[in-house]
C-alpha beads as a LAMMPS data file, in Angstrom:
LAMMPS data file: protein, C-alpha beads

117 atoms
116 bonds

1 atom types
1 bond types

-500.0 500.0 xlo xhi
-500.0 500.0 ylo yhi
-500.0 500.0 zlo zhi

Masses

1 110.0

Atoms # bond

1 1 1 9.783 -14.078 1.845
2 1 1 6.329 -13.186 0.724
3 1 1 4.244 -10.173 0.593
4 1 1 1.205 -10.855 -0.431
5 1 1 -1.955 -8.121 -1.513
6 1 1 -5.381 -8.145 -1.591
7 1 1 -8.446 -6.020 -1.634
8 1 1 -8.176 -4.330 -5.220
9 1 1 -10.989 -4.204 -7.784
10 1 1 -13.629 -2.252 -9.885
11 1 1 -15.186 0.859 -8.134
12 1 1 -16.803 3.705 -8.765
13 1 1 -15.627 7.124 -8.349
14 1 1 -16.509 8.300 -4.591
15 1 1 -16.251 4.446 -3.959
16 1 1 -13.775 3.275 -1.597
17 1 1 -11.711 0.058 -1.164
18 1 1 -9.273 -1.595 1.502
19 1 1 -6.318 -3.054 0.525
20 1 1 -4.115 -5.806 2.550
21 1 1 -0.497 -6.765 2.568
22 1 1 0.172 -10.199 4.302
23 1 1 3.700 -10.649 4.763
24 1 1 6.102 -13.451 5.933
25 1 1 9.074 -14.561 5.790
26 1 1 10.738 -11.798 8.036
27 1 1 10.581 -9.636 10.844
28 1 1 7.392 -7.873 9.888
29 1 1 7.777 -5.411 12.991
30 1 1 11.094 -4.234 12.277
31 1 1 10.450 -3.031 8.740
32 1 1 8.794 0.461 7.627
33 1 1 6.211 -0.767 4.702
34 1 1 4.877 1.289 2.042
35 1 1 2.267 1.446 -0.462
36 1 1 3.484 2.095 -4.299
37 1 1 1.177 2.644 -7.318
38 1 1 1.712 1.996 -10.904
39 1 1 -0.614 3.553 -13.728
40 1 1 0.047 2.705 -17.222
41 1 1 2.710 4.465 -18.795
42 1 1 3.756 6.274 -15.997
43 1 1 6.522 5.401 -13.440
44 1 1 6.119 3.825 -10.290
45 1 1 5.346 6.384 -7.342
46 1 1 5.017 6.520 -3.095
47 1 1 1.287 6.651 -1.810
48 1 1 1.806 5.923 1.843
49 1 1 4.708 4.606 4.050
50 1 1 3.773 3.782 7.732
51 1 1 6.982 3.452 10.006
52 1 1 8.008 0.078 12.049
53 1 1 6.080 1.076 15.143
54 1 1 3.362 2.658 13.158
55 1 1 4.149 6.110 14.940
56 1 1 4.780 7.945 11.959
57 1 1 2.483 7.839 8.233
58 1 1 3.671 9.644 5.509
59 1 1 1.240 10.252 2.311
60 1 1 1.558 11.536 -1.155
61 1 1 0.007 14.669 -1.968
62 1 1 -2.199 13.718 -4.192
63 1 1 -4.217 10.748 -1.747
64 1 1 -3.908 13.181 1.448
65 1 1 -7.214 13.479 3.073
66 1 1 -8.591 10.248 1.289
67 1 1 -6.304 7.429 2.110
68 1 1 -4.972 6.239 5.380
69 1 1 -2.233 3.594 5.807
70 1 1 -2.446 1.086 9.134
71 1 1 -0.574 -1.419 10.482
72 1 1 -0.884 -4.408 12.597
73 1 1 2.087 -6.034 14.214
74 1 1 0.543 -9.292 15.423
75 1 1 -0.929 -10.101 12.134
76 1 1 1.824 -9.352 9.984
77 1 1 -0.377 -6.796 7.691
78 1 1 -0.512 -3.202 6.061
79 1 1 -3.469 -1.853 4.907
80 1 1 -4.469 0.798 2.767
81 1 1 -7.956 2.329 3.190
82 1 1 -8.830 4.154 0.229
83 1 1 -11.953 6.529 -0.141
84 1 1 -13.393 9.482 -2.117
85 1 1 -11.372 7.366 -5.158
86 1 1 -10.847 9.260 -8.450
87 1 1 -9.862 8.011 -11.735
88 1 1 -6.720 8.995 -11.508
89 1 1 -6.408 6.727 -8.432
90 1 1 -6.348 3.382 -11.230
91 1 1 -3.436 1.780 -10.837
92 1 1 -1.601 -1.336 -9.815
93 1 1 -0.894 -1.509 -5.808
94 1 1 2.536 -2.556 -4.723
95 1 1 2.991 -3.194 -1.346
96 1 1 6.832 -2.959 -0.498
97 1 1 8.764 -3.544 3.074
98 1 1 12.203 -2.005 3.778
99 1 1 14.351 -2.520 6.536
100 1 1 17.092 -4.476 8.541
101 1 1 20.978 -4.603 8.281
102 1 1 22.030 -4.625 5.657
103 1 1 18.924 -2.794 4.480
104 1 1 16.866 -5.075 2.396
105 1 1 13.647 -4.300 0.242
106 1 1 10.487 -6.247 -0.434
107 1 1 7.978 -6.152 -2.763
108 1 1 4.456 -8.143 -3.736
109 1 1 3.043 -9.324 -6.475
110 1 1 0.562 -5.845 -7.073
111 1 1 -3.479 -5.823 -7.218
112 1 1 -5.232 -3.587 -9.742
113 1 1 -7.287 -0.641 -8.557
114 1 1 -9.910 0.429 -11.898
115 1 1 -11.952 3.397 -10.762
116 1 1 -14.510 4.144 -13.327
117 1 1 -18.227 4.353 -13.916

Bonds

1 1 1 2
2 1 2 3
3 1 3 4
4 1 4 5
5 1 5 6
6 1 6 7
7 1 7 8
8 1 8 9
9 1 9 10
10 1 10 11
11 1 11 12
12 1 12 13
13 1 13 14
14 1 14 15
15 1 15 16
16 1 16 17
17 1 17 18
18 1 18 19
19 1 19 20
20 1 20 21
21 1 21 22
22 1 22 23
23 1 23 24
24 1 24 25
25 1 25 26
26 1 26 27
27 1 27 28
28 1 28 29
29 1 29 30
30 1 30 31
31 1 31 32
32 1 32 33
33 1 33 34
34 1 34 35
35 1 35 36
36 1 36 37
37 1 37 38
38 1 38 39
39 1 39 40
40 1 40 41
41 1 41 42
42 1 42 43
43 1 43 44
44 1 44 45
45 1 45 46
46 1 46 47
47 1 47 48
48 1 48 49
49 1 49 50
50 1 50 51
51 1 51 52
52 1 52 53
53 1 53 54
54 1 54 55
55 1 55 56
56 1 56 57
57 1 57 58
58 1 58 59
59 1 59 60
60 1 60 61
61 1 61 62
62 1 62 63
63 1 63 64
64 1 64 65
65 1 65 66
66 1 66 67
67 1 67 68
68 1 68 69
69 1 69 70
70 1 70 71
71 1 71 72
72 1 72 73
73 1 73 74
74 1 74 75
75 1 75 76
76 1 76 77
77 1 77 78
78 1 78 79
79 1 79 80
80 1 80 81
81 1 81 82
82 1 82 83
83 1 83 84
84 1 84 85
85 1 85 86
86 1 86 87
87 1 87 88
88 1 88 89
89 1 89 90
90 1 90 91
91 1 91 92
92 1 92 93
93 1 93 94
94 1 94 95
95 1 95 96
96 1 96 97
97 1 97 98
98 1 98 99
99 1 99 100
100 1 100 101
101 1 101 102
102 1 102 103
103 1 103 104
104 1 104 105
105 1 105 106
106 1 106 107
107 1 107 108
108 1 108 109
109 1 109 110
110 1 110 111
111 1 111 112
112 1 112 113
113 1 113 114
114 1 114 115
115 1 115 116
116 1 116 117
């Protein structure tokens, strides 16, 4: 099992980035996958989570309005568009899968996400 991230880097504030999760190693299109950030010294929290089917998104308050989380089936991928980033959006990007029975949970490696000037 593999998930897999990509996309993260330097920006500038107002900047925006895409980040992509390749997974494999299981049933990508039965799982609901989610995007997690980590900031230094602070726990690890929810920024998106994008059902199985992709009929239902759910964000975190604080990236509502600036960050939209997409799926594709066939190619095994989430991604997380980010835009109008903000300092406070640094972090490390986790990109996490949960589903099937018995409920099982993935996670990837993390990319880094520096907003700054």
């Amino acid at each position: 099992v593999q998930l897999v991230e990509s996309g993260g880097g330097l920006v500038q504030p107002g900047g925006s980035l895409r980040l992509s999760c390749v997974a494999s190693g299981f049933t990508f299109s039965y799982y609901d996958m989610s995007w997690y950030r980590q900031a230094p010294g602070k726990e690890r929290e929810l920024v998106a989570r994008i059902i199985s089917t992709g009929a239902i998104r759910n964000y975190a308050d604080s990236v509502k309005g600036r960050f939209t989380i997409s799926r594709d089936n066939f190619k095994n991928t989430v991604y997380l568009q980010m835009n109008s980033l903000k300092p406070e959006d640094t972090a490390v990007y986790y990109c996490n899968g949960r589903g099937g029975w018995p409920q099982t949970v993935y996670w990837g490696q993390g990319t880094q996400v520096t907003v700054s000037s």
